[in-house]
Biopython code that builds the backbone (N, CA, C, O; Angstrom):
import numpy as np
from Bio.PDB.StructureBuilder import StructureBuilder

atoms = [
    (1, "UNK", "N", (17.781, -18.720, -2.448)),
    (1, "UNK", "CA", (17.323, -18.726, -1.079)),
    (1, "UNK", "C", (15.804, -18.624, -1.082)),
    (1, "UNK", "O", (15.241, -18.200, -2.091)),
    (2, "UNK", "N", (14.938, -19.081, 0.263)),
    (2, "UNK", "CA", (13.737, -19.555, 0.161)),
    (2, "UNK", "C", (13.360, -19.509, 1.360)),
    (2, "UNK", "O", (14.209, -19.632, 2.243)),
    (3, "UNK", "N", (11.985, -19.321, 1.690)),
    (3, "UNK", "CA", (11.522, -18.842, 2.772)),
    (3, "UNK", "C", (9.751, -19.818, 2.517)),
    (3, "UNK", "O", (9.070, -19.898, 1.495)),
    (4, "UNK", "N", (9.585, -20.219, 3.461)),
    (4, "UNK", "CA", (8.488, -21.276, 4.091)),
    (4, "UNK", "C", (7.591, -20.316, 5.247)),
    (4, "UNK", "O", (8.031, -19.675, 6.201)),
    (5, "UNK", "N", (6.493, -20.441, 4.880)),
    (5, "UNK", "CA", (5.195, -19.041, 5.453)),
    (5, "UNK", "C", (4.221, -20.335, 6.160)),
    (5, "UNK", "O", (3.465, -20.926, 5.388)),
    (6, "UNK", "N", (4.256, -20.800, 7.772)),
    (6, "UNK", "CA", (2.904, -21.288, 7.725)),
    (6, "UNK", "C", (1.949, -20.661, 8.441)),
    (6, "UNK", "O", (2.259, -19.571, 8.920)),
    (7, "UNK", "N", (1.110, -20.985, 8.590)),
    (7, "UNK", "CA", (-0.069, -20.242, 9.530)),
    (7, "UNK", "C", (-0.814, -20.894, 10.547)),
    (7, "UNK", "O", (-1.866, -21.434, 10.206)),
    (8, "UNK", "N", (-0.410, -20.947, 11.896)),
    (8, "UNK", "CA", (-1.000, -21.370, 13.346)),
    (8, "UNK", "C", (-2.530, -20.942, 13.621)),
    (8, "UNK", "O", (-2.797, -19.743, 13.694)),
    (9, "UNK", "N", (-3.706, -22.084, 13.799)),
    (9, "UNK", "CA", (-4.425, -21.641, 14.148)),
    (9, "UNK", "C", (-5.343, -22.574, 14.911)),
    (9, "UNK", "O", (-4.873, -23.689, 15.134)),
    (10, "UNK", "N", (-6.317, -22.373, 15.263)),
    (10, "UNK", "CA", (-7.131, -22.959, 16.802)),
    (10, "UNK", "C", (-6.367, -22.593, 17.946)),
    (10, "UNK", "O", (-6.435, -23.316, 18.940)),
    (11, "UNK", "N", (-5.712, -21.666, 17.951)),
    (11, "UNK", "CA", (-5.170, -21.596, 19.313)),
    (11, "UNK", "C", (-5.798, -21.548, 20.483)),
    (11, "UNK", "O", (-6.720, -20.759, 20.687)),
    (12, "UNK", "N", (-5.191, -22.715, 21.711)),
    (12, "UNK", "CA", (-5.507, -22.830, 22.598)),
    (12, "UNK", "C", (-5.509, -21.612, 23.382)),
    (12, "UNK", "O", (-4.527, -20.869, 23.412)),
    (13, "UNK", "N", (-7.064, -21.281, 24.304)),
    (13, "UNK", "CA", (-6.993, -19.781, 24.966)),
    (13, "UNK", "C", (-5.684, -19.981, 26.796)),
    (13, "UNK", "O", (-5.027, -19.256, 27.542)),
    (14, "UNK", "N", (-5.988, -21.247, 26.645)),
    (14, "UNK", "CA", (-4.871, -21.604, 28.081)),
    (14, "UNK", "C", (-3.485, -21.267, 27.951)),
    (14, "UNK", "O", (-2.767, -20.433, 28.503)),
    (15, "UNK", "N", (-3.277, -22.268, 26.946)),
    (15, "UNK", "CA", (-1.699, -22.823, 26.828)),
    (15, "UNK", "C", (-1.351, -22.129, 25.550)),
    (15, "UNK", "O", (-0.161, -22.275, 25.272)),
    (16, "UNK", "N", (-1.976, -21.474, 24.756)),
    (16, "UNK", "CA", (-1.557, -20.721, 23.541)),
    (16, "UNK", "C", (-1.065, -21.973, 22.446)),
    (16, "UNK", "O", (-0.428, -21.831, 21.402)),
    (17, "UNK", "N", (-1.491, -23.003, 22.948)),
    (17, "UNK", "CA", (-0.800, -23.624, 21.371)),
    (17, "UNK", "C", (-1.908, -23.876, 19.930)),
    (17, "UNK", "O", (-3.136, -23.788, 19.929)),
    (18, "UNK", "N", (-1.104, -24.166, 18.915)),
    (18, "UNK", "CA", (-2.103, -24.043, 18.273)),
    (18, "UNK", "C", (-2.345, -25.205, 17.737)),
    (18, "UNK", "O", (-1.270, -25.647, 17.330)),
    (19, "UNK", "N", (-3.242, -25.969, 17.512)),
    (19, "UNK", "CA", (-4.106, -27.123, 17.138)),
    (19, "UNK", "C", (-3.766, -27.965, 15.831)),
    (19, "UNK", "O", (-3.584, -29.143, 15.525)),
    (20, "UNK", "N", (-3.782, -26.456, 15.109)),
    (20, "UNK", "CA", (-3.475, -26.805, 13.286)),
    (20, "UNK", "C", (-2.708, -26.020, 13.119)),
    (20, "UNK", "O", (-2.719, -24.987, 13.788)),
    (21, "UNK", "N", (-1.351, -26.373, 11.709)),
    (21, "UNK", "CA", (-0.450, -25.748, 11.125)),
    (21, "UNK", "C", (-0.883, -25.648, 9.786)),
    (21, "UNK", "O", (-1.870, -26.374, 9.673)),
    (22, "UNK", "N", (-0.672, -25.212, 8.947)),
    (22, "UNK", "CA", (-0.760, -25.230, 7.743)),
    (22, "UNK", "C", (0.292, -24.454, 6.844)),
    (22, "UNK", "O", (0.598, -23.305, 7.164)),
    (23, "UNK", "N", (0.751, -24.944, 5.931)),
    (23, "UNK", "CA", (1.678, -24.555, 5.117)),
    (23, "UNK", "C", (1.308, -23.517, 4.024)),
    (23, "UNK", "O", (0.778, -24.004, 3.025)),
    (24, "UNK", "N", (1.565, -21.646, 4.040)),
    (24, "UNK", "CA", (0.829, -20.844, 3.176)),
    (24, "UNK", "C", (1.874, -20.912, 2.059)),
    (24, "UNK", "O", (1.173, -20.571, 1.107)),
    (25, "UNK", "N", (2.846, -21.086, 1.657)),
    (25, "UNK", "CA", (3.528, -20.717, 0.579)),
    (25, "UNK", "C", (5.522, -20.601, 0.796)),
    (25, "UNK", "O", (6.293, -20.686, 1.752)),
    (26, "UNK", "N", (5.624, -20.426, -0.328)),
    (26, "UNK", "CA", (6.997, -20.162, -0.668)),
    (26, "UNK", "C", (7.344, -18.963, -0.662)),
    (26, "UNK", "O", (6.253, -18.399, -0.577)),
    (27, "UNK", "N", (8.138, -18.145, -0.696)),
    (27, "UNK", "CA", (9.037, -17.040, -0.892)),
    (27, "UNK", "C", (10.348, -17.850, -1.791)),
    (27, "UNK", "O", (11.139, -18.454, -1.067)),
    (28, "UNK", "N", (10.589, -17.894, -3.113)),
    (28, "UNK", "CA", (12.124, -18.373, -3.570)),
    (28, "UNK", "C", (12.713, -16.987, -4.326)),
    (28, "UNK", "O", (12.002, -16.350, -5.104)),
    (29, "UNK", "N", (13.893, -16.652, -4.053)),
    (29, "UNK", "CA", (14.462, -15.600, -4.796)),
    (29, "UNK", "C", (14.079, -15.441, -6.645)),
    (29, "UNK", "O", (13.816, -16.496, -7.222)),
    (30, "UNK", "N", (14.073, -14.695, -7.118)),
    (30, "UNK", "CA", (13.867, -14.457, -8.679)),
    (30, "UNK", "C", (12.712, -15.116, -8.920)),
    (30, "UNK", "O", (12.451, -15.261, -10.114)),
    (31, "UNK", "N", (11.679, -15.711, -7.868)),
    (31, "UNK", "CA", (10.272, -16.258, -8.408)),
    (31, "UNK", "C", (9.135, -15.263, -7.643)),
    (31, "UNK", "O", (9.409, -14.398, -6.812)),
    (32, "UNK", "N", (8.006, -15.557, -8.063)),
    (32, "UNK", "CA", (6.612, -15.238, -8.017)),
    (32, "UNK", "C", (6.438, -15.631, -6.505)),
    (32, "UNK", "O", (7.557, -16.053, -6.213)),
    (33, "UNK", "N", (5.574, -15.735, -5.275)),
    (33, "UNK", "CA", (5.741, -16.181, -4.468)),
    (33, "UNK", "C", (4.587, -17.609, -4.702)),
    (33, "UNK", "O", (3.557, -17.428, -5.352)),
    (34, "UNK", "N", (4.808, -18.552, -4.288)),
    (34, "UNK", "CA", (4.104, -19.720, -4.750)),
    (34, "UNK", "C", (2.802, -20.025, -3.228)),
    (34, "UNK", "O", (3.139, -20.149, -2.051)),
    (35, "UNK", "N", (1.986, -20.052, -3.533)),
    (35, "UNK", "CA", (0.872, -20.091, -2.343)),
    (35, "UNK", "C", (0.280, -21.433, -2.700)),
    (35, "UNK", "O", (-0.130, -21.915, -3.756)),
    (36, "UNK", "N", (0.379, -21.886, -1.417)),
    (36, "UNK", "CA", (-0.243, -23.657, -0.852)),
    (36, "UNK", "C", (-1.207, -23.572, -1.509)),
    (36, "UNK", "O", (-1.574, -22.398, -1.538)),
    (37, "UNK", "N", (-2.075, -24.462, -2.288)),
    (37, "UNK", "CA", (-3.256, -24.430, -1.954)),
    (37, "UNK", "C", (-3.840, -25.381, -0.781)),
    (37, "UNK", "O", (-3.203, -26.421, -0.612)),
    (38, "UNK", "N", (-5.173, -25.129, 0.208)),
    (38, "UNK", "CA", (-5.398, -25.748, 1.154)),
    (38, "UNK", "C", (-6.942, -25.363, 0.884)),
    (38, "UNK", "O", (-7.660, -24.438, 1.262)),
    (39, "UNK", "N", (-7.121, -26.458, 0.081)),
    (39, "UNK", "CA", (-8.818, -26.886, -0.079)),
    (39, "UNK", "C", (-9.789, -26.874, 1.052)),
    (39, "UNK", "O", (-10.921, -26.421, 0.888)),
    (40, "UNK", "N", (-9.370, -27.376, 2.244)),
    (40, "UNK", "CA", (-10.124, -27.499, 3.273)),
    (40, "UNK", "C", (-10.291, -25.879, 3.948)),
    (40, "UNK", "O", (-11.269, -25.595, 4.640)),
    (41, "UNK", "N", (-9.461, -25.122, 3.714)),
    (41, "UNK", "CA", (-9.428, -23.765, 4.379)),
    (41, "UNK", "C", (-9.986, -22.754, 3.436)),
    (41, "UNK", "O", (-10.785, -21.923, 3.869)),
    (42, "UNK", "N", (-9.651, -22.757, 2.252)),
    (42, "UNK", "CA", (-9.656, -21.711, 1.013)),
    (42, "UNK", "C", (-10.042, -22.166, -0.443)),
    (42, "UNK", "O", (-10.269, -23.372, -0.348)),
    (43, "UNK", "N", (-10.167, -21.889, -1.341)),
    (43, "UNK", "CA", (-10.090, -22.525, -2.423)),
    (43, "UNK", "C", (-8.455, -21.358, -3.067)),
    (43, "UNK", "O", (-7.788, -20.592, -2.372)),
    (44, "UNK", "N", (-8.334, -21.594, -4.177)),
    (44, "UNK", "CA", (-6.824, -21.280, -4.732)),
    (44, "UNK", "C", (-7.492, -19.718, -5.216)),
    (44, "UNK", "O", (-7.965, -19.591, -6.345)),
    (45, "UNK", "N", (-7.477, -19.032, -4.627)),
    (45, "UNK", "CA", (-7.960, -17.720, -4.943)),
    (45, "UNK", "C", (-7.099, -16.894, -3.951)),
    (45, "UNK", "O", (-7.174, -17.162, -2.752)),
    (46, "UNK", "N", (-6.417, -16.063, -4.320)),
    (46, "UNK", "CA", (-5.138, -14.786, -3.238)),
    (46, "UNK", "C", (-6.514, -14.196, -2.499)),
    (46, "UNK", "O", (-6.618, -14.032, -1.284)),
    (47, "UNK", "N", (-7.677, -13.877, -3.614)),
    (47, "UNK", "CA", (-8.431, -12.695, -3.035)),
    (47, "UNK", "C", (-9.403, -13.429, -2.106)),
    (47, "UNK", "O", (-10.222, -12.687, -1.565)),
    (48, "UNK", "N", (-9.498, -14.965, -1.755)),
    (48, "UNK", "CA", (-10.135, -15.336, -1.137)),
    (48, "UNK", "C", (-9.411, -15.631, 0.412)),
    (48, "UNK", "O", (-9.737, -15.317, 1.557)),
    (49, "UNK", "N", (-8.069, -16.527, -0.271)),
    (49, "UNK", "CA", (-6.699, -16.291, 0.576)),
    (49, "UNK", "C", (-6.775, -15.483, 1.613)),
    (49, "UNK", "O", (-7.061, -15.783, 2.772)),
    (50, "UNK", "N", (-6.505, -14.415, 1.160)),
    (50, "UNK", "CA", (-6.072, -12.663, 2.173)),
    (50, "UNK", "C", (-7.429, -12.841, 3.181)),
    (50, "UNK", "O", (-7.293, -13.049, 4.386)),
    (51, "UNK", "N", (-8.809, -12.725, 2.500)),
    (51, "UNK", "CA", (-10.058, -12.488, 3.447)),
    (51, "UNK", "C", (-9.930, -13.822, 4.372)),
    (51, "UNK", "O", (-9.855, -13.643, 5.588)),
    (52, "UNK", "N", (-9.914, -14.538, 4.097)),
    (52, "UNK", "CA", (-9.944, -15.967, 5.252)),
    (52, "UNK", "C", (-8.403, -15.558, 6.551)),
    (52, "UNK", "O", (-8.407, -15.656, 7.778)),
    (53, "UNK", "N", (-7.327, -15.132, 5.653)),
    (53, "UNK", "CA", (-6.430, -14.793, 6.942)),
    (53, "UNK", "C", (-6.896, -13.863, 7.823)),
    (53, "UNK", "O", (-6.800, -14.016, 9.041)),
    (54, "UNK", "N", (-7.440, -12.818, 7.255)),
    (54, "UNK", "CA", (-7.679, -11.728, 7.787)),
    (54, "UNK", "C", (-8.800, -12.181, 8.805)),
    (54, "UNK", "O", (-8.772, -11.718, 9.946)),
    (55, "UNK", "N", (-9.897, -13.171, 8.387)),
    (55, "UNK", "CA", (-10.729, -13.041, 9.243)),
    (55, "UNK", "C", (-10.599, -14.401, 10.177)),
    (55, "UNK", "O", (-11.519, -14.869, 10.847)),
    (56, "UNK", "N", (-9.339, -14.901, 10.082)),
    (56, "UNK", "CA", (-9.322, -15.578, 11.277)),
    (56, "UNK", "C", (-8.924, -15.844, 12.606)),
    (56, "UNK", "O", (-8.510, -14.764, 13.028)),
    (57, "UNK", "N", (-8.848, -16.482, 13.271)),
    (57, "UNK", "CA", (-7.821, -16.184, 14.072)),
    (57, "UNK", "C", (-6.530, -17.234, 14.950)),
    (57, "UNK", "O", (-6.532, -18.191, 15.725)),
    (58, "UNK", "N", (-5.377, -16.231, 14.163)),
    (58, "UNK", "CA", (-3.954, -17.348, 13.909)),
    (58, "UNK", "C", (-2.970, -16.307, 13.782)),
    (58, "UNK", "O", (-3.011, -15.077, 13.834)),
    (59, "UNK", "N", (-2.325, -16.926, 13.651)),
    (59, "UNK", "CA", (-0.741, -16.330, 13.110)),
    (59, "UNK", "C", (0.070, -16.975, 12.461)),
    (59, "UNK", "O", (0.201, -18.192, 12.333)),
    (60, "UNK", "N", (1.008, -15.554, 11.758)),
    (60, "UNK", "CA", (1.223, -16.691, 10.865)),
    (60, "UNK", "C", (3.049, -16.332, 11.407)),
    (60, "UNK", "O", (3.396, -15.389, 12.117)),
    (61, "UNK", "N", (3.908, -17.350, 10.839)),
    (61, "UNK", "CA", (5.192, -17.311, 11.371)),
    (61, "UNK", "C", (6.031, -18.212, 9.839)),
    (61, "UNK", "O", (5.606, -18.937, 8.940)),
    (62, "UNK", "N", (7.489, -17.613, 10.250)),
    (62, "UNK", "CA", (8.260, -18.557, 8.944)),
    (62, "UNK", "C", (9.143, -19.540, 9.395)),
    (62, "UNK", "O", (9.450, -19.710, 10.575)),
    (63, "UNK", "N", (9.599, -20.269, 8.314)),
    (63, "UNK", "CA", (10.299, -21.514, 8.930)),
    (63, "UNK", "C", (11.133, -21.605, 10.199)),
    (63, "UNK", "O", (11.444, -22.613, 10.833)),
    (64, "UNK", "N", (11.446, -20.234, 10.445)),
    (64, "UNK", "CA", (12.829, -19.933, 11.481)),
    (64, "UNK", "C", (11.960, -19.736, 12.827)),
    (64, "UNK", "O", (12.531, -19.517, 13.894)),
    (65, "UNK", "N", (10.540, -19.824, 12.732)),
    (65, "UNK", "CA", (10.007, -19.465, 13.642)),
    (65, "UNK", "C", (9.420, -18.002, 14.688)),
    (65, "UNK", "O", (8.962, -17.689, 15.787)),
    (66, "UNK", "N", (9.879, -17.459, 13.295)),
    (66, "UNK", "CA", (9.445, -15.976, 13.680)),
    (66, "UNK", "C", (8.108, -15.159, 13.274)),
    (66, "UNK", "O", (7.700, -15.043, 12.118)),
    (67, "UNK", "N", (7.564, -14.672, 14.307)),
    (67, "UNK", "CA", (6.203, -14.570, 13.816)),
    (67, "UNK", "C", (6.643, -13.244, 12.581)),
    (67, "UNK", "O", (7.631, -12.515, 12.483)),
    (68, "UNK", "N", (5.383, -13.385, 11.766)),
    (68, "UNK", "CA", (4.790, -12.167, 10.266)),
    (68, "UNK", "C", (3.626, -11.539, 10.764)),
    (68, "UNK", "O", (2.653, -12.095, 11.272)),
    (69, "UNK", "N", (3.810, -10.342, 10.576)),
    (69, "UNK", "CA", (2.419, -10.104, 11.135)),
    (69, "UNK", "C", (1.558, -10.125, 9.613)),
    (69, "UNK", "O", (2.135, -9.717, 8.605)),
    (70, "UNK", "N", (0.237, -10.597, 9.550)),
    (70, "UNK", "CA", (-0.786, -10.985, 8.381)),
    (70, "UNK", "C", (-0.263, -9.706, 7.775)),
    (70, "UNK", "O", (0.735, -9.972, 7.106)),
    (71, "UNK", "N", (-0.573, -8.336, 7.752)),
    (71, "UNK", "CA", (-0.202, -7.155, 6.633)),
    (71, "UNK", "C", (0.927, -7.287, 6.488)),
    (71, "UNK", "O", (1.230, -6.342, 5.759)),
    (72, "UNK", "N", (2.449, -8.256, 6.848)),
    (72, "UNK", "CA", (3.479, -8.019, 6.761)),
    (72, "UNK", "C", (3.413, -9.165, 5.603)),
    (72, "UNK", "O", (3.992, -8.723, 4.610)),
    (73, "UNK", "N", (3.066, -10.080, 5.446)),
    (73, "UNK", "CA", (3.043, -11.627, 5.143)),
    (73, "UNK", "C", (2.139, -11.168, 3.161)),
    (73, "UNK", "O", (2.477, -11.530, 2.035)),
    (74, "UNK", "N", (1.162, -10.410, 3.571)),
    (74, "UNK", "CA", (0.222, -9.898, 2.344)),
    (74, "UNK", "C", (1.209, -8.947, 1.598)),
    (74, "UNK", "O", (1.155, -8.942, 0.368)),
    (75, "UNK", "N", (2.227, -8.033, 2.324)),
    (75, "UNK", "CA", (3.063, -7.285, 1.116)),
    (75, "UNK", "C", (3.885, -8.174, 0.558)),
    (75, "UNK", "O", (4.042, -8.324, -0.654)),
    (76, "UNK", "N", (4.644, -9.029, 1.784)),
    (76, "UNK", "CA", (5.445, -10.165, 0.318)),
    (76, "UNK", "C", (4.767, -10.386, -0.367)),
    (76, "UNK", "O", (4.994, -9.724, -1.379)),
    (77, "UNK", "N", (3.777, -11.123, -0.489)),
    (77, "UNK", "CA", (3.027, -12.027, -1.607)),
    (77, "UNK", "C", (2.677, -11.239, -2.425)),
    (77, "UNK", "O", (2.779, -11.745, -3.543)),
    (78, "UNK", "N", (2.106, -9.690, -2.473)),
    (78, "UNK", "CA", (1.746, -9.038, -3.168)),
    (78, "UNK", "C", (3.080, -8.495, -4.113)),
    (78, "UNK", "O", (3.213, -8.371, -5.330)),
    (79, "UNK", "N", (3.967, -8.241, -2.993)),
    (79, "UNK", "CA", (5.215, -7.409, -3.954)),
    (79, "UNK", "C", (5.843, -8.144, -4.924)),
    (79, "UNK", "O", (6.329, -7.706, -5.967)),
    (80, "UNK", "N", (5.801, -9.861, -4.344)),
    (80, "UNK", "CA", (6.509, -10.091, -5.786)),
    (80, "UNK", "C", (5.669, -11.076, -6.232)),
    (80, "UNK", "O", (5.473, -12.218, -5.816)),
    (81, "UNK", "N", (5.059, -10.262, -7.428)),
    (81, "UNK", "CA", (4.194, -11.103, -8.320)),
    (81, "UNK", "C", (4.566, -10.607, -9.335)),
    (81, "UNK", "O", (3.717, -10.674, -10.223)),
    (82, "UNK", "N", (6.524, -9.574, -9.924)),
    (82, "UNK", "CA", (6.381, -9.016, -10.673)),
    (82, "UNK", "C", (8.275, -10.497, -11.473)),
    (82, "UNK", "O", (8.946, -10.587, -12.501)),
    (83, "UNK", "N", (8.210, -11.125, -10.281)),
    (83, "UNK", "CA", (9.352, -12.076, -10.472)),
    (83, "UNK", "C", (8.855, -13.186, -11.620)),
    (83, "UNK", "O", (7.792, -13.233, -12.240)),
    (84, "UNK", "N", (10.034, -14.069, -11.670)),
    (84, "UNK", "CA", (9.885, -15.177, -12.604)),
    (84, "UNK", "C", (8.512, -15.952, -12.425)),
    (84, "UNK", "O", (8.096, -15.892, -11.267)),
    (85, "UNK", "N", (7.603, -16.764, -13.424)),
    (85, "UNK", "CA", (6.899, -17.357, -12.710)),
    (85, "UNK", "C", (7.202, -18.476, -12.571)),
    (85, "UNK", "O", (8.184, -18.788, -13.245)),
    (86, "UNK", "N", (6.539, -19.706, -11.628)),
    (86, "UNK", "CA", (6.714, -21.055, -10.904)),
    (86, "UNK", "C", (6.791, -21.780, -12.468)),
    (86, "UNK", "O", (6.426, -21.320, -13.550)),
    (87, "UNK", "N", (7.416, -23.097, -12.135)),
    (87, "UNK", "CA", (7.072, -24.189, -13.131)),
    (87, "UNK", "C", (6.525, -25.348, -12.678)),
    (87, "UNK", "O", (6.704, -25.701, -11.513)),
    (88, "UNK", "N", (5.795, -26.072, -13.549)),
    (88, "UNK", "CA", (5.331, -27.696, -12.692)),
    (88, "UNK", "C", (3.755, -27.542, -12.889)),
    (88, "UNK", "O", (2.981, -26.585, -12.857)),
    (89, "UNK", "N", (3.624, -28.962, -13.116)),
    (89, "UNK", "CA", (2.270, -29.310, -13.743)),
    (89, "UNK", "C", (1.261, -29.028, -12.753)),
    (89, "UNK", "O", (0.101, -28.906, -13.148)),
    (90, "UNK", "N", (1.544, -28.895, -11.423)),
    (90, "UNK", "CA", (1.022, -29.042, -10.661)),
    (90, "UNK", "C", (0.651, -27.515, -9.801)),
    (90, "UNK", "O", (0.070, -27.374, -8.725)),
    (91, "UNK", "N", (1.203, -26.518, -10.689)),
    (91, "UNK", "CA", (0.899, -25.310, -10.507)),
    (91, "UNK", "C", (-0.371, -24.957, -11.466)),
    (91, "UNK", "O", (-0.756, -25.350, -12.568)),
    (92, "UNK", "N", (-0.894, -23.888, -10.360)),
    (92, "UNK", "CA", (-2.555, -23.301, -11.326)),
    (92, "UNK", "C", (-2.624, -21.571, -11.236)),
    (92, "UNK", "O", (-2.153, -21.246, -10.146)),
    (93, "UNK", "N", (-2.888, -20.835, -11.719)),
    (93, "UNK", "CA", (-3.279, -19.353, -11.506)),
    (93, "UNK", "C", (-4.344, -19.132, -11.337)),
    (93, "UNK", "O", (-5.242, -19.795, -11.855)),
    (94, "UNK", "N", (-4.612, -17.750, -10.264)),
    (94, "UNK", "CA", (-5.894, -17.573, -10.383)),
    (94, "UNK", "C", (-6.289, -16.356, -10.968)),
    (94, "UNK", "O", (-5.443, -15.608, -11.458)),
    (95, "UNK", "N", (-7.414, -16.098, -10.967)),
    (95, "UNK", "CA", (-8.102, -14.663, -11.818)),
    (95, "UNK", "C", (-7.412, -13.203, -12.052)),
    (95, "UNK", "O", (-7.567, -12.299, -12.873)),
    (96, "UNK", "N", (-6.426, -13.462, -10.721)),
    (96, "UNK", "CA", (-5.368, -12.331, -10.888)),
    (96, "UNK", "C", (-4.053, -12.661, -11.200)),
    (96, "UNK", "O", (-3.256, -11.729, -11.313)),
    (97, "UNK", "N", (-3.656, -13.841, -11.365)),
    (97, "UNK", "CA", (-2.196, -14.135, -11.331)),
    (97, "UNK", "C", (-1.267, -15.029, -10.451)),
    (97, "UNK", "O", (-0.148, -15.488, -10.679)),
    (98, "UNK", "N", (-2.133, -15.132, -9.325)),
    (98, "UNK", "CA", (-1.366, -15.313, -8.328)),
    (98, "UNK", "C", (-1.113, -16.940, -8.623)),
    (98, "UNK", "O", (-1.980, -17.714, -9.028)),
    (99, "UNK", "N", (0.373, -17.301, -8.306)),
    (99, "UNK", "CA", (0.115, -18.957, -7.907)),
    (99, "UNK", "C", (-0.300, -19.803, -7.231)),
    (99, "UNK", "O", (-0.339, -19.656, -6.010)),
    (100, "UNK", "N", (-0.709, -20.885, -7.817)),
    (100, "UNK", "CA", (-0.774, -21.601, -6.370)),
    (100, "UNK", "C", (-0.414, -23.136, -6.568)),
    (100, "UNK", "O", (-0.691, -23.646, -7.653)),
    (101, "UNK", "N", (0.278, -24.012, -5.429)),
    (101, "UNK", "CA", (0.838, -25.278, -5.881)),
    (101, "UNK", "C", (-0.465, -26.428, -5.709)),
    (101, "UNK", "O", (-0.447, -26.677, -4.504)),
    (102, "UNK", "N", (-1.344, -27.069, -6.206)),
    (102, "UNK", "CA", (-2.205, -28.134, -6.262)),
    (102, "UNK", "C", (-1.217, -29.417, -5.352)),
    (102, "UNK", "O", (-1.885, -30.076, -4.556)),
    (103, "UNK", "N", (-0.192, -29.655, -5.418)),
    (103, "UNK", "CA", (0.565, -30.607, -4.597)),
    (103, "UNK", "C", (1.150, -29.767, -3.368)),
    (103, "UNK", "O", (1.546, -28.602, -3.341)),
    (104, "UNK", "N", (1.041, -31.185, -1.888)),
    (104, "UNK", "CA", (2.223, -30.453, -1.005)),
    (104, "UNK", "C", (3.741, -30.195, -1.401)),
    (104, "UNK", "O", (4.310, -31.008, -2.129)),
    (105, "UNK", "N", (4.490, -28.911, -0.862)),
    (105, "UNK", "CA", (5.709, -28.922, -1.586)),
    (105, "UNK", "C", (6.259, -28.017, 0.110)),
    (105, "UNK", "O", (5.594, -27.393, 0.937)),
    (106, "UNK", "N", (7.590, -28.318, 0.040)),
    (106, "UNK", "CA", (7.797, -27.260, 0.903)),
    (106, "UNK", "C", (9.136, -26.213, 0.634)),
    (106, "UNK", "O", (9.339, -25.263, 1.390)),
]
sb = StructureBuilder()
sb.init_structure("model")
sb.init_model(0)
sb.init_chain("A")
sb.init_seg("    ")
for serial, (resi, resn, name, xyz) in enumerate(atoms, 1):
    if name == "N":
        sb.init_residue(resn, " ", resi, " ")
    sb.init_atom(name, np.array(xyz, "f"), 0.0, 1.0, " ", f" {name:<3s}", serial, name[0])
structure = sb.get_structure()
């Protein structure tokens, strides 16, 4: 089982919608949690990751459509970094461990 993290942002101050989606990562059972990379927003860094969520302003929600609140969204990713890790050429680590996928995947 597997869980899809994206993150809403430009939100409209009228109509509340939001402009841009972006896809943050995976949650898959017995794995590492796998984090998008999104060049245009972040470079593949968790510790750069976390500060850009933190300092923006969005939300983030999962496939089912339920909002995460950002400190709720940062303990998954943090808690399991102790699971299997990802496979695929197209995966990279960064300075701490964390994954991240170089291709879209969902």
């Amino acid at each position: 089982m597997s869980m899809n993290y994206y993150y809403n942002l430009n939100i409209c101050p009228c109509c509340g919608r939001c402009e841009e989606r972006i896809h943050l990562g995976k949650n898959s059972y017995g794995r590492k949690f796998l984090l998008q990379a999104n060049p245009s927003h972040y470079k593949p860094s968790w510790y750069v990751m976390k500060n850009w969520l933190l300092s923006t302003n969005g939300y983030i929600e999962d496939e089912y459509g339920r909002i995460i609140s950002k400190n709720d969204f940062i303990k998954i990713v943090e808690g399991n970094q102790k699971e299997q890790p990802n496979k695929g050429s197209d995966i990279i680590k960064d300075e701490e461990g964390y994954e991240f996928c170089l291709a879209d995947f969902s």
